[in-house]
PyMOL Python script that loads the backbone (N, CA, C, O; Angstrom):
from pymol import cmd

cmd.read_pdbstr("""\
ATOM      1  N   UNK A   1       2.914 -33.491   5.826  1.00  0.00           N
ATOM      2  CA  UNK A   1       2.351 -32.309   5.206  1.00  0.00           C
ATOM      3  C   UNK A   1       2.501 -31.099   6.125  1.00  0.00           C
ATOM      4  O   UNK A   1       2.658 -29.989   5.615  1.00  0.00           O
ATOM      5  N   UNK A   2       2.467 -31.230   7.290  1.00  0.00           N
ATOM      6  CA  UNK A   2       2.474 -30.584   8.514  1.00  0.00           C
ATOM      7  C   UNK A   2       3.896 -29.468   8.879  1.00  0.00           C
ATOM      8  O   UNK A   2       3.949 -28.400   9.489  1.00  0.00           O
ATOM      9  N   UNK A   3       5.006 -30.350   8.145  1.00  0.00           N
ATOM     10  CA  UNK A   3       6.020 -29.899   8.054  1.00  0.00           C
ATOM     11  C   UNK A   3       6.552 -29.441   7.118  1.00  0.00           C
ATOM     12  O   UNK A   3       7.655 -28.900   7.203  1.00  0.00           O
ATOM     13  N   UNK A   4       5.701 -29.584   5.706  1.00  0.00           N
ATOM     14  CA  UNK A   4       5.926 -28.725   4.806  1.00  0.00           C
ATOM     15  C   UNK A   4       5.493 -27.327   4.691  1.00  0.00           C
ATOM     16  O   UNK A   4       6.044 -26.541   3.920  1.00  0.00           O
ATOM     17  N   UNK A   5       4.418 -26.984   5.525  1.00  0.00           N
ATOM     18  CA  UNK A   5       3.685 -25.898   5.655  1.00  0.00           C
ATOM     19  C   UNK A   5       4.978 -24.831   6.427  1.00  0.00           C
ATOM     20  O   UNK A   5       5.546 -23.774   6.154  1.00  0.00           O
ATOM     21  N   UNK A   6       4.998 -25.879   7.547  1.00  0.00           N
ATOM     22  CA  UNK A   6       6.147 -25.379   8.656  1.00  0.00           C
ATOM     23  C   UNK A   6       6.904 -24.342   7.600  1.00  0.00           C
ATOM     24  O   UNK A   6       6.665 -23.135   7.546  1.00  0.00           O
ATOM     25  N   UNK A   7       7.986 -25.141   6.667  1.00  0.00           N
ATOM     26  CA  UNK A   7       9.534 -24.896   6.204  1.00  0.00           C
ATOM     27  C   UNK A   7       8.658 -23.850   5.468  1.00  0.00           C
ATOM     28  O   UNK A   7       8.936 -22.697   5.797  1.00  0.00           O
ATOM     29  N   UNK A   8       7.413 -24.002   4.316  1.00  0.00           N
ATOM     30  CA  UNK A   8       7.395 -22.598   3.741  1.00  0.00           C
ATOM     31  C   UNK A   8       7.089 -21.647   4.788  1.00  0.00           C
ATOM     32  O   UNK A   8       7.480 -20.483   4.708  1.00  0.00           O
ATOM     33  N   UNK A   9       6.379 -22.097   5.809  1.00  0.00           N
ATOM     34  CA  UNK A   9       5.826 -20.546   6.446  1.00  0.00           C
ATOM     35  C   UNK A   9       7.412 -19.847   6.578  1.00  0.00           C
ATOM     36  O   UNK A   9       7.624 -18.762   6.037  1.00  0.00           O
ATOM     37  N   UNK A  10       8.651 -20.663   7.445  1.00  0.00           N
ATOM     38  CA  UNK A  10       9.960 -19.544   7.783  1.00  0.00           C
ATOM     39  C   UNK A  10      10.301 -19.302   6.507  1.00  0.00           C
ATOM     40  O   UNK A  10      10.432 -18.111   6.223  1.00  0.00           O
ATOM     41  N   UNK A  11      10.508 -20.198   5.540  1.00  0.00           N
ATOM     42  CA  UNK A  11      11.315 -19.372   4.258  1.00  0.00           C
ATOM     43  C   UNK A  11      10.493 -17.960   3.576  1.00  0.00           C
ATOM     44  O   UNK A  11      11.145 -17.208   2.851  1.00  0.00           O
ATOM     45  N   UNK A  12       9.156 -17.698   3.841  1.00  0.00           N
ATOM     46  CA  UNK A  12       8.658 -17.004   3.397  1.00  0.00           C
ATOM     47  C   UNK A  12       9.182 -15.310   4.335  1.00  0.00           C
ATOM     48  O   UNK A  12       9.427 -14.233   3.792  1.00  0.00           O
ATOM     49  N   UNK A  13       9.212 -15.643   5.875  1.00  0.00           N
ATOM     50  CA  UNK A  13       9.111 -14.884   6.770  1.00  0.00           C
ATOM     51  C   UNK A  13      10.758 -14.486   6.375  1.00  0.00           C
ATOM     52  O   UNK A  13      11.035 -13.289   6.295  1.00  0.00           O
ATOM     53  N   UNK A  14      11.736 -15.420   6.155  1.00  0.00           N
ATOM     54  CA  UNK A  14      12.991 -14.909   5.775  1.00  0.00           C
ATOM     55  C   UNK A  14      13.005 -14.020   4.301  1.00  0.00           C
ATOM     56  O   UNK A  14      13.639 -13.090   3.801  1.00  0.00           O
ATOM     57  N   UNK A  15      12.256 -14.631   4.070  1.00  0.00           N
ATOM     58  CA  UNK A  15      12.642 -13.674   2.295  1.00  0.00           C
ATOM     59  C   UNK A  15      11.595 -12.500   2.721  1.00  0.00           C
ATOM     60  O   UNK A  15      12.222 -11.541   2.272  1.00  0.00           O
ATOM     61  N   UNK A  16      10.698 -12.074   3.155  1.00  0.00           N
ATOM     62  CA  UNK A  16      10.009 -11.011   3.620  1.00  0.00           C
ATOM     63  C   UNK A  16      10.670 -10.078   4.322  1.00  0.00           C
ATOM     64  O   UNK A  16      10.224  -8.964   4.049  1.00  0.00           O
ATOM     65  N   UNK A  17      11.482 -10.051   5.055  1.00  0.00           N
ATOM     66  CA  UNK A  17      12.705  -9.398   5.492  1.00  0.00           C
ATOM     67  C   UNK A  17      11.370  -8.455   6.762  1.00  0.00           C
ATOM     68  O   UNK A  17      10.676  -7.458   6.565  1.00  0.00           O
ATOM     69  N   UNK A  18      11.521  -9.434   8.098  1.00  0.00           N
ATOM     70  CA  UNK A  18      10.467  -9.484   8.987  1.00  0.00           C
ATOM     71  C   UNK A  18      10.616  -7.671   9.399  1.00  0.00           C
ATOM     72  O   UNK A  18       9.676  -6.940   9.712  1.00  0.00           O
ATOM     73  N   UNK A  19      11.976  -7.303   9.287  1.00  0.00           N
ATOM     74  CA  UNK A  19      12.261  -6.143   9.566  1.00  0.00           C
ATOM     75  C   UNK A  19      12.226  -4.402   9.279  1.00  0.00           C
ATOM     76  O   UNK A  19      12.870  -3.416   9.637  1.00  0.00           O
ATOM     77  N   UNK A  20      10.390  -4.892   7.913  1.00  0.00           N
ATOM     78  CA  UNK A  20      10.211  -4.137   7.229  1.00  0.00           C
ATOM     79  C   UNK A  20       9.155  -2.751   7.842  1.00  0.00           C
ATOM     80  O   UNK A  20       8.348  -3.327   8.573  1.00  0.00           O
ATOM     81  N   UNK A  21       8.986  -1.980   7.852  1.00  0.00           N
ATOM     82  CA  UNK A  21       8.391  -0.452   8.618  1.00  0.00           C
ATOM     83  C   UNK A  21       7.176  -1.074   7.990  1.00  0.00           C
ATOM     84  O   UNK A  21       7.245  -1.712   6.940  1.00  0.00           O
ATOM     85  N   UNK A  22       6.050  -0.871   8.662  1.00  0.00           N
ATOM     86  CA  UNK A  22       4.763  -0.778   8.152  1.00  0.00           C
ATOM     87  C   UNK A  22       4.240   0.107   7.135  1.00  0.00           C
ATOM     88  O   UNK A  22       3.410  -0.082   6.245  1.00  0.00           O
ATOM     89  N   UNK A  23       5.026   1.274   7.528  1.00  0.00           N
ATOM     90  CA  UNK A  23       4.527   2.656   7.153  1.00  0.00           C
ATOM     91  C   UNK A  23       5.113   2.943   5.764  1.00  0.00           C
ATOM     92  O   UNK A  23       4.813   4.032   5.274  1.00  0.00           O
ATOM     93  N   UNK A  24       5.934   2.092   5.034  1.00  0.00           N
ATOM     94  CA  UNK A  24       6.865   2.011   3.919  1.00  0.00           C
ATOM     95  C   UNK A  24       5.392   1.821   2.600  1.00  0.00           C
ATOM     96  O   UNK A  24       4.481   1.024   2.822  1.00  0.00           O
ATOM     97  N   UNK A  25       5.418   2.471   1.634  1.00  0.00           N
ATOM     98  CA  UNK A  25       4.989   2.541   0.657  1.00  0.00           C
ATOM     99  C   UNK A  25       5.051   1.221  -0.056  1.00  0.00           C
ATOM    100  O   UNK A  25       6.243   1.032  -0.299  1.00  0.00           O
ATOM    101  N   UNK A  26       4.195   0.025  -0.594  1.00  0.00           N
ATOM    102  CA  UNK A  26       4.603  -1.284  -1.195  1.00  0.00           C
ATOM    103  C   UNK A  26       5.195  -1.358  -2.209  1.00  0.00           C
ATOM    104  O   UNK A  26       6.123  -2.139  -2.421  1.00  0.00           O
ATOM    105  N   UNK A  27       4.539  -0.187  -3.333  1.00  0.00           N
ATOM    106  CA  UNK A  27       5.346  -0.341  -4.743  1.00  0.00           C
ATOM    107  C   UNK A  27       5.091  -1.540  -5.796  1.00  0.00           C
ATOM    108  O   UNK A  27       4.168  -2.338  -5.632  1.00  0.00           O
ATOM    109  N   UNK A  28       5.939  -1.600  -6.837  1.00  0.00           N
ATOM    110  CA  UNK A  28       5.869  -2.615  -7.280  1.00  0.00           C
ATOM    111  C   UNK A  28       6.762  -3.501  -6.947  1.00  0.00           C
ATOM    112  O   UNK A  28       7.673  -3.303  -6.142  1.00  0.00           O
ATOM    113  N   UNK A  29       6.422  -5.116  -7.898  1.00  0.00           N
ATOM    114  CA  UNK A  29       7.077  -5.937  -6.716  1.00  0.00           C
ATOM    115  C   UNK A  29       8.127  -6.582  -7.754  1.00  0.00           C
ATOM    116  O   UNK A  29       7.793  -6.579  -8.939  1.00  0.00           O
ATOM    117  N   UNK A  30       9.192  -7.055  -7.448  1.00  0.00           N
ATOM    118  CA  UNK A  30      10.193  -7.166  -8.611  1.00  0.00           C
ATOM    119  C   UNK A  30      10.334  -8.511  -9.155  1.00  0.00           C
ATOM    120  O   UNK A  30       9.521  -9.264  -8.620  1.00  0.00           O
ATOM    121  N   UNK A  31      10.980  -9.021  -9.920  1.00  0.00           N
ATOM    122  CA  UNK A  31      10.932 -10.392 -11.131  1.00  0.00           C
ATOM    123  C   UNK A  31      11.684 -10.825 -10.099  1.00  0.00           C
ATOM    124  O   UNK A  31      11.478 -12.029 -10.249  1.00  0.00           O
ATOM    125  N   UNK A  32      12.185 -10.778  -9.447  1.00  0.00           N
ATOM    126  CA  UNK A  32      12.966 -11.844  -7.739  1.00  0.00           C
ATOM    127  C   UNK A  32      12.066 -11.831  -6.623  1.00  0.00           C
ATOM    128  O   UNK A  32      12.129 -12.584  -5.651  1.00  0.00           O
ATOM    129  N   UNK A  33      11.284 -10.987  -6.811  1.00  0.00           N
ATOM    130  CA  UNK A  33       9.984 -11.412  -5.186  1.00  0.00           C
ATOM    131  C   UNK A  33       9.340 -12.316  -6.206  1.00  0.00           C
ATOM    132  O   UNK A  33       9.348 -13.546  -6.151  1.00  0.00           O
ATOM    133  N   UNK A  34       8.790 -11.585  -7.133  1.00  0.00           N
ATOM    134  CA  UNK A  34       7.941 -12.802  -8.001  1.00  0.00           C
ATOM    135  C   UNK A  34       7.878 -14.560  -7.839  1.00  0.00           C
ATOM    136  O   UNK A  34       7.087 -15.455  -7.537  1.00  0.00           O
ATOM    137  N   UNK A  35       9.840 -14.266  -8.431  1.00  0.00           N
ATOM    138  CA  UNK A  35       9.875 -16.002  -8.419  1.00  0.00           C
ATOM    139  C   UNK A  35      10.451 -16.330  -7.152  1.00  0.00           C
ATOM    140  O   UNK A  35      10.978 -17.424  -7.356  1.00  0.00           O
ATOM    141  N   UNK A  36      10.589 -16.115  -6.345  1.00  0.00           N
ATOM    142  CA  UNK A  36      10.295 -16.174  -5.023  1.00  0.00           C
ATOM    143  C   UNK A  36       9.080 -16.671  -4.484  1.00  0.00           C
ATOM    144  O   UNK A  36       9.130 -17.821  -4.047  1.00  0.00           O
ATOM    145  N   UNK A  37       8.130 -16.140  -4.424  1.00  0.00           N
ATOM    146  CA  UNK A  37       6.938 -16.203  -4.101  1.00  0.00           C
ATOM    147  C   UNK A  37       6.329 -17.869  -5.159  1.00  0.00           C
ATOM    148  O   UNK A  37       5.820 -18.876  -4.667  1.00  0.00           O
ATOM    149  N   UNK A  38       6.565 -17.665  -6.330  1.00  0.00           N
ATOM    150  CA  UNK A  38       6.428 -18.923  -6.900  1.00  0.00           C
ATOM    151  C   UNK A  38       7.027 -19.907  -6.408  1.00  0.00           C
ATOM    152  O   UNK A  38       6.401 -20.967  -6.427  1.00  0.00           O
ATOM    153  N   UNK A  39       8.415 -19.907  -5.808  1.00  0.00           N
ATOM    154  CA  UNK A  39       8.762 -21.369  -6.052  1.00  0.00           C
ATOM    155  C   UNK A  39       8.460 -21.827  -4.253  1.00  0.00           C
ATOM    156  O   UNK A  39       8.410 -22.950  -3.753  1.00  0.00           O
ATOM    157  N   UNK A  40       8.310 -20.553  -3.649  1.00  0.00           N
ATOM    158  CA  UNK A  40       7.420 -21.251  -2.407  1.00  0.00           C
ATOM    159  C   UNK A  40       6.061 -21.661  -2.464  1.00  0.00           C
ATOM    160  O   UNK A  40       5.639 -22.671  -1.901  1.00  0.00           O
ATOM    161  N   UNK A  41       5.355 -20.855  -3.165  1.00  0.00           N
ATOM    162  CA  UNK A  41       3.689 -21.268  -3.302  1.00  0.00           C
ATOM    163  C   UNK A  41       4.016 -23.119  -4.105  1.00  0.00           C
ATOM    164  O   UNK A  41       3.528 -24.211  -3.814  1.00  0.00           O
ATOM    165  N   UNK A  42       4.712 -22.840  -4.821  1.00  0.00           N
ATOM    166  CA  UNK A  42       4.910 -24.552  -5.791  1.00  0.00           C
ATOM    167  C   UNK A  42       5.096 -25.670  -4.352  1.00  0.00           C
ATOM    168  O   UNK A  42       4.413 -26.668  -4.124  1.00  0.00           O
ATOM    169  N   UNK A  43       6.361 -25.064  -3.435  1.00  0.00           N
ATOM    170  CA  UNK A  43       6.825 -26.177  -3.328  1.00  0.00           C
ATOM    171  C   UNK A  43       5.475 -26.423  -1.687  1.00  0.00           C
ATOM    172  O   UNK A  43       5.657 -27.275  -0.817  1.00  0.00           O
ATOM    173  N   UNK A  44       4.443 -25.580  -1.702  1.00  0.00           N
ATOM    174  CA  UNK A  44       3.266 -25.592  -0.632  1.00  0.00           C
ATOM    175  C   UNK A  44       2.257 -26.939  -1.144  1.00  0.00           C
ATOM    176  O   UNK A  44       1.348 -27.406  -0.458  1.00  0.00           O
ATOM    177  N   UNK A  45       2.602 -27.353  -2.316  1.00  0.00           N
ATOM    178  CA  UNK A  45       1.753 -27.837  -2.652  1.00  0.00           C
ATOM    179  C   UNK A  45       0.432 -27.728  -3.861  1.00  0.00           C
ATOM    180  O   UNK A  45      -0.261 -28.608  -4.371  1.00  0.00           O
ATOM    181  N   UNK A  46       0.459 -26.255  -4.032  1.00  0.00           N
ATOM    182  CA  UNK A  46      -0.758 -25.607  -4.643  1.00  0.00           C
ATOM    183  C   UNK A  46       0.155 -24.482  -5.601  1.00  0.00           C
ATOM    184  O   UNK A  46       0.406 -23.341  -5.215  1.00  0.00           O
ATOM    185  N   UNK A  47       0.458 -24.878  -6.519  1.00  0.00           N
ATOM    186  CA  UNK A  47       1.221 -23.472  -7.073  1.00  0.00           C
ATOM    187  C   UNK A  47       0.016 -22.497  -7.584  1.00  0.00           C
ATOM    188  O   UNK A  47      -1.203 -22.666  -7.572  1.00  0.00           O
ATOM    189  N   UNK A  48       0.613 -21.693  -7.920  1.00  0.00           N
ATOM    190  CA  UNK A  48      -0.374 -20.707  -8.899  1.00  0.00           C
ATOM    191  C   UNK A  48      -0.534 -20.945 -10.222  1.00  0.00           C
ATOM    192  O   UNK A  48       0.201 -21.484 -11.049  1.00  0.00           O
ATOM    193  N   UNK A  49      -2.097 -20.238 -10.321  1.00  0.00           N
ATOM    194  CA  UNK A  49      -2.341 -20.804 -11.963  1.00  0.00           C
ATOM    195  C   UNK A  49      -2.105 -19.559 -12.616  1.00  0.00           C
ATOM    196  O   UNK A  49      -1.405 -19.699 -13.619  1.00  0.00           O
ATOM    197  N   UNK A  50      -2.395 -18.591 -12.421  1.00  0.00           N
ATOM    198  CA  UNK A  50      -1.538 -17.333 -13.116  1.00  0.00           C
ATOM    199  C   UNK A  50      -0.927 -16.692 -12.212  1.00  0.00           C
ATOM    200  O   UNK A  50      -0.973 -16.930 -11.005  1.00  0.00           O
ATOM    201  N   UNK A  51      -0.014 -15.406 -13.032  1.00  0.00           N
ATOM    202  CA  UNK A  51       0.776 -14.489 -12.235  1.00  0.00           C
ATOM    203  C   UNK A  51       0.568 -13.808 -11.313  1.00  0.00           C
ATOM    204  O   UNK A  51       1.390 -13.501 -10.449  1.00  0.00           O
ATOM    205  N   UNK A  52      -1.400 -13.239 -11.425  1.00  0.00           N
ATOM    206  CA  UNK A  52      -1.889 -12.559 -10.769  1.00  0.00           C
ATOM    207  C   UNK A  52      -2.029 -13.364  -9.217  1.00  0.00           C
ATOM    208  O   UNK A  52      -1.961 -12.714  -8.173  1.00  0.00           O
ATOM    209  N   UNK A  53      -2.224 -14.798  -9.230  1.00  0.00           N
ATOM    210  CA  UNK A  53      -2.254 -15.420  -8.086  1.00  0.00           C
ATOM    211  C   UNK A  53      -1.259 -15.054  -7.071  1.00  0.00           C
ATOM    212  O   UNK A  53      -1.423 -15.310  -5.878  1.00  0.00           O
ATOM    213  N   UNK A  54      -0.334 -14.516  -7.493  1.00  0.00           N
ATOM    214  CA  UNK A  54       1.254 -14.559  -6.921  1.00  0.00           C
ATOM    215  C   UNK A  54       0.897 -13.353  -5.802  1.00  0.00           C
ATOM    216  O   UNK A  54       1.358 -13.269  -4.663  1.00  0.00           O
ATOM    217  N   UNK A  55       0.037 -12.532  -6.392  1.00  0.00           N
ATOM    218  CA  UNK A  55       0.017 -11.088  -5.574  1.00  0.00           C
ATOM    219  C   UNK A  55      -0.932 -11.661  -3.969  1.00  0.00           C
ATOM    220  O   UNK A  55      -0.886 -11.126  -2.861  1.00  0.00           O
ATOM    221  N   UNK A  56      -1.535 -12.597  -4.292  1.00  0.00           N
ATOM    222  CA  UNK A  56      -2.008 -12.873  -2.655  1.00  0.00           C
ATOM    223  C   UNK A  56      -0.529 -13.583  -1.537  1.00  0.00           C
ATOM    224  O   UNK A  56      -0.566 -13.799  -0.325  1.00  0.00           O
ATOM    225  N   UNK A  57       0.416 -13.753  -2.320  1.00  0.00           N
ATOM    226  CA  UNK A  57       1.272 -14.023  -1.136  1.00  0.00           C
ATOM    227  C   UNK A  57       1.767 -13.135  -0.554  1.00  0.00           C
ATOM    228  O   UNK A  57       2.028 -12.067  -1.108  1.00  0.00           O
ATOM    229  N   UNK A  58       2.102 -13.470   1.184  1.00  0.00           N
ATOM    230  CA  UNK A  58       2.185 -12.411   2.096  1.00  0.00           C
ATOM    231  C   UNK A  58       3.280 -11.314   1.735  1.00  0.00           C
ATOM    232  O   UNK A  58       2.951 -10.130   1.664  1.00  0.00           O
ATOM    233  N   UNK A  59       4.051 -11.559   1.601  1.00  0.00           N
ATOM    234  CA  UNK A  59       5.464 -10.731   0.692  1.00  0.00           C
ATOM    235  C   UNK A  59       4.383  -9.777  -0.498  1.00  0.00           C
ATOM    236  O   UNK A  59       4.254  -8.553  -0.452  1.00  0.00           O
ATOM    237  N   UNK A  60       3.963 -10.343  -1.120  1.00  0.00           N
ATOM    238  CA  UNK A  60       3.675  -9.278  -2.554  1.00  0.00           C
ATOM    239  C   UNK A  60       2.248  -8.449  -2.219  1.00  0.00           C
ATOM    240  O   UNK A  60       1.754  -7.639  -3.003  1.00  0.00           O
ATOM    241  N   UNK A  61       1.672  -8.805  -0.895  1.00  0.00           N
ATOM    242  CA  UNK A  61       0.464  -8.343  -0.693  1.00  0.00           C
ATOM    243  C   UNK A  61       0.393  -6.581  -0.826  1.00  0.00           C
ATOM    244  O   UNK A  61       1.307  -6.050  -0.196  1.00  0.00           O
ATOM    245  N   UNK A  62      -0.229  -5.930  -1.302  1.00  0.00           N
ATOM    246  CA  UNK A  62      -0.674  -4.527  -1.493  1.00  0.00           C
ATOM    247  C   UNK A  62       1.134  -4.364  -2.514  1.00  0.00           C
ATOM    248  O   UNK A  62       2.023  -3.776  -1.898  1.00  0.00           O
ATOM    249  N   UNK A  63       1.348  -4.705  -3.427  1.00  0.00           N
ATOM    250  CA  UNK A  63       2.229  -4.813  -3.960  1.00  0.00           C
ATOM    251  C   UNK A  63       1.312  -4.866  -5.759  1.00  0.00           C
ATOM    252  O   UNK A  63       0.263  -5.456  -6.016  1.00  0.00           O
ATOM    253  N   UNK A  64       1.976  -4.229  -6.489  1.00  0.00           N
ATOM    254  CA  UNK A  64       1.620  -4.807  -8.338  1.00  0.00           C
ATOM    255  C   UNK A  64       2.337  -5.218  -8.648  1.00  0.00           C
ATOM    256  O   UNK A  64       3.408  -5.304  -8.046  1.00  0.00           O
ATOM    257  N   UNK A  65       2.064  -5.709  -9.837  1.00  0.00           N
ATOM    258  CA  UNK A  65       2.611  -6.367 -10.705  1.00  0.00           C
ATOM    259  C   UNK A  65       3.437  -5.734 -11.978  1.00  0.00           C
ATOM    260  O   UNK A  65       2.705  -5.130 -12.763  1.00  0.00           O
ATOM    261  N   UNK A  66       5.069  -5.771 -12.380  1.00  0.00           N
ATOM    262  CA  UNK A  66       5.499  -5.018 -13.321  1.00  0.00           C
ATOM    263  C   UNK A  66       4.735  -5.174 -14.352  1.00  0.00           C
ATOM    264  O   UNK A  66       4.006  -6.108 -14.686  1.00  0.00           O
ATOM    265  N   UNK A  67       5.105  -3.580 -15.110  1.00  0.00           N
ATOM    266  CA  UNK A  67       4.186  -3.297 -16.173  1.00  0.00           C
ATOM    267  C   UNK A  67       4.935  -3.838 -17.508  1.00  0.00           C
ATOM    268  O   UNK A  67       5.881  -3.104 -17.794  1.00  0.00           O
ATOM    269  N   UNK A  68       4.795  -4.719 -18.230  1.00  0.00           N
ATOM    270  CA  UNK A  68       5.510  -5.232 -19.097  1.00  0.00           C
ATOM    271  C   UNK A  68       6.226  -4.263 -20.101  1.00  0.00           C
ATOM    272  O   UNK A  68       5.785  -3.114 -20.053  1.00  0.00           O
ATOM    273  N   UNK A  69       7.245  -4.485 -21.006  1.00  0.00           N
ATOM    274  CA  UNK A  69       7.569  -3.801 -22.280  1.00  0.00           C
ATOM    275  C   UNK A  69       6.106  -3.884 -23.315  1.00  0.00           C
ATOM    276  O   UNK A  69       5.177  -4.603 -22.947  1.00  0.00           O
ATOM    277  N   UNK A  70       6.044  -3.393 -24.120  1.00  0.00           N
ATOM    278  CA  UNK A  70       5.556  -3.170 -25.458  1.00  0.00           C
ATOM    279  C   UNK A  70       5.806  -4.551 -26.002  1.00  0.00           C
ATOM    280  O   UNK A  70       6.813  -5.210 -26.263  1.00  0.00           O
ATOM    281  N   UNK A  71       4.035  -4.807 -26.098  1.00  0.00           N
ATOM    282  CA  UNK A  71       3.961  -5.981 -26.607  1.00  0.00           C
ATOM    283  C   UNK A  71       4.451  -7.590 -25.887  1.00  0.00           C
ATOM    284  O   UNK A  71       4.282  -8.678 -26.437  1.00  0.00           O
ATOM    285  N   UNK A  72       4.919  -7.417 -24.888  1.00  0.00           N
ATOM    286  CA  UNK A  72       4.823  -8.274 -24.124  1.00  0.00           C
ATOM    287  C   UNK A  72       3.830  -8.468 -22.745  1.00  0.00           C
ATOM    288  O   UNK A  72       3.234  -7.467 -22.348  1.00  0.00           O
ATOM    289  N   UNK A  73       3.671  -9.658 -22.076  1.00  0.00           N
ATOM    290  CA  UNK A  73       3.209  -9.852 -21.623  1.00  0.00           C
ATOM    291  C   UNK A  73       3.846 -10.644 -20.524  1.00  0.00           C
ATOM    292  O   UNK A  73       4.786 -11.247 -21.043  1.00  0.00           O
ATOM    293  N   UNK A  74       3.770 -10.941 -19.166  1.00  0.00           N
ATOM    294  CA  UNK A  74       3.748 -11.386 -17.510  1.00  0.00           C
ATOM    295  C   UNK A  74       3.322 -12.416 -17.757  1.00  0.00           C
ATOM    296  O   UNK A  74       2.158 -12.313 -18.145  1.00  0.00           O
ATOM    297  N   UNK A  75       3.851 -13.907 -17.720  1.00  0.00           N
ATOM    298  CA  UNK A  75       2.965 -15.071 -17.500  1.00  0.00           C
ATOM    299  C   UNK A  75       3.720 -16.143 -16.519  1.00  0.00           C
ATOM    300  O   UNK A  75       4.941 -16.010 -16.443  1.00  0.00           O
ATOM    301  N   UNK A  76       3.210 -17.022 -15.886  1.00  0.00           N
ATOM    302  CA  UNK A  76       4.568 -18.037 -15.382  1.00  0.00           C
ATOM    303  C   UNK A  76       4.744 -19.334 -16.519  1.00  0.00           C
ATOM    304  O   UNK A  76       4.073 -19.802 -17.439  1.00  0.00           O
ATOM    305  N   UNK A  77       5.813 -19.556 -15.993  1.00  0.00           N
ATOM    306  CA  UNK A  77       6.239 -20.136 -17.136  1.00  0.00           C
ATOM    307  C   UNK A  77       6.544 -21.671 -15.931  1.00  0.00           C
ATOM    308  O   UNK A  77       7.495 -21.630 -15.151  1.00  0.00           O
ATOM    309  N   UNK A  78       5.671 -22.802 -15.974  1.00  0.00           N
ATOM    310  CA  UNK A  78       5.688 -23.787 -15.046  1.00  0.00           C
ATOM    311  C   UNK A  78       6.963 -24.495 -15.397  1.00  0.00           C
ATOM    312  O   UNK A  78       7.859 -24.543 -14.555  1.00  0.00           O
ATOM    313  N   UNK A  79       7.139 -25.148 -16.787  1.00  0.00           N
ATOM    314  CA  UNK A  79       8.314 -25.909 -16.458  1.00  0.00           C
ATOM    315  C   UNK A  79      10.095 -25.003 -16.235  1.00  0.00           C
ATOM    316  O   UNK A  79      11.135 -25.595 -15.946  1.00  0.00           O
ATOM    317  N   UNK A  80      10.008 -24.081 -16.384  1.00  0.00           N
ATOM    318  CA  UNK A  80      10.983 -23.461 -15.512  1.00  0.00           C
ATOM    319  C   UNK A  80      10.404 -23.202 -14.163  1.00  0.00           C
ATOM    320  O   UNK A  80      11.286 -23.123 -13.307  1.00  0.00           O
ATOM    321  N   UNK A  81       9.456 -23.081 -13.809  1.00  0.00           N
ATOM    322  CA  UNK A  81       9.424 -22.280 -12.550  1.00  0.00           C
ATOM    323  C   UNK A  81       9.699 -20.923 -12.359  1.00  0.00           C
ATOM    324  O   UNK A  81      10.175 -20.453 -11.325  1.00  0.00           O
ATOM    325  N   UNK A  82       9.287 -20.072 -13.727  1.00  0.00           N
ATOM    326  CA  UNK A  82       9.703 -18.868 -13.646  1.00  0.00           C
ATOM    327  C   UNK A  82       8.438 -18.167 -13.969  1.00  0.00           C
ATOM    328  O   UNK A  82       7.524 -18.746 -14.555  1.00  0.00           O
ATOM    329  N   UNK A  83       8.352 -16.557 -13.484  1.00  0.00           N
ATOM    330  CA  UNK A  83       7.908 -15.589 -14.345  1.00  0.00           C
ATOM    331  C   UNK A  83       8.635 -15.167 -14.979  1.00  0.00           C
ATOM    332  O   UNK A  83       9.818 -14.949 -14.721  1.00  0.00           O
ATOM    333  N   UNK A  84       7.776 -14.874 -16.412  1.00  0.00           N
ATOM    334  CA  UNK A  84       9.176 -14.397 -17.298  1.00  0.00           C
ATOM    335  C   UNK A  84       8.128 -13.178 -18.097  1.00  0.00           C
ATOM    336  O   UNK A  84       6.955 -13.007 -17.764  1.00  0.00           O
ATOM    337  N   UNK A  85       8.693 -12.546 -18.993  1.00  0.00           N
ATOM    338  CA  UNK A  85       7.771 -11.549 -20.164  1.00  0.00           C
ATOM    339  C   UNK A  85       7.837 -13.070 -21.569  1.00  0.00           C
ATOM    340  O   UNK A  85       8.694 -13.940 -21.727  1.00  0.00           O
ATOM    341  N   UNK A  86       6.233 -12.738 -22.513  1.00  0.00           N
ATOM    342  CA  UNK A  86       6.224 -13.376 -23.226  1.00  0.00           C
ATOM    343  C   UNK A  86       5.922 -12.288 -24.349  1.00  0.00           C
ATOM    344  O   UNK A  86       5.975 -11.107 -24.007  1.00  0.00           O
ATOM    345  N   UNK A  87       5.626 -12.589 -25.591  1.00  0.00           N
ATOM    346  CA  UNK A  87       5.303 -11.824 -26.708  1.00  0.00           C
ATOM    347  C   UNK A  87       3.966 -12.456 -26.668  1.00  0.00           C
ATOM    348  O   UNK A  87       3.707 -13.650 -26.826  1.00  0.00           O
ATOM    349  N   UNK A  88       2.883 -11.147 -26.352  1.00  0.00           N
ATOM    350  CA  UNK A  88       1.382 -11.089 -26.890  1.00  0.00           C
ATOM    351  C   UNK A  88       0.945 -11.609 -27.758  1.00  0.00           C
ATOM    352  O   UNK A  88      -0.244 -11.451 -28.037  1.00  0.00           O
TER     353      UNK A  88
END
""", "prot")
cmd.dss("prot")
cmd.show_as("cartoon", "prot")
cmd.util.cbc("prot")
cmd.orient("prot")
């Protein structure tokens, strides 16, 4: 278990791109940090139960969430392993 923690902590620190300015504005966070952030939180052991969970990972932190189209809606979608937009 010890070493699973390990492999997500670097894959996270690699996809975070360690080389980022502090001082940089967060923004919103895009449908590739998203599932990013999902399929590391999954493979931690503990995935997320909604989308909003996603925003406590270190990457998406002080980061939102896209604002959907009209009439759709942000949900994850477990047996893909995706966030995707759904119809409301």
């Amino acid at each position: 278990m010890k070493n699973n923690w390990l492999f997500v902590l670097v894959l996270a620190l690699a996809i975070s791109g360690c080389g980022k300015k502090s001082g940089q504005p967060s923004g919103v966070a895009t449908m590739t940090e998203l599932n990013q952030a999902l399929s590391i939180m999954s493979m931690g052991g503990k995935p997320p139960v909604t989308v909003y969970d996603l925003t406590n990972f270190p990457t998406l932190q002080g980061k939102t969430l896209p604002k959907p189209p009209a009439g759709k809606k942000l949900v994850l979608d477990h047996s893909r392993n995706q966030v995707v937009f759904v119809d409301e």
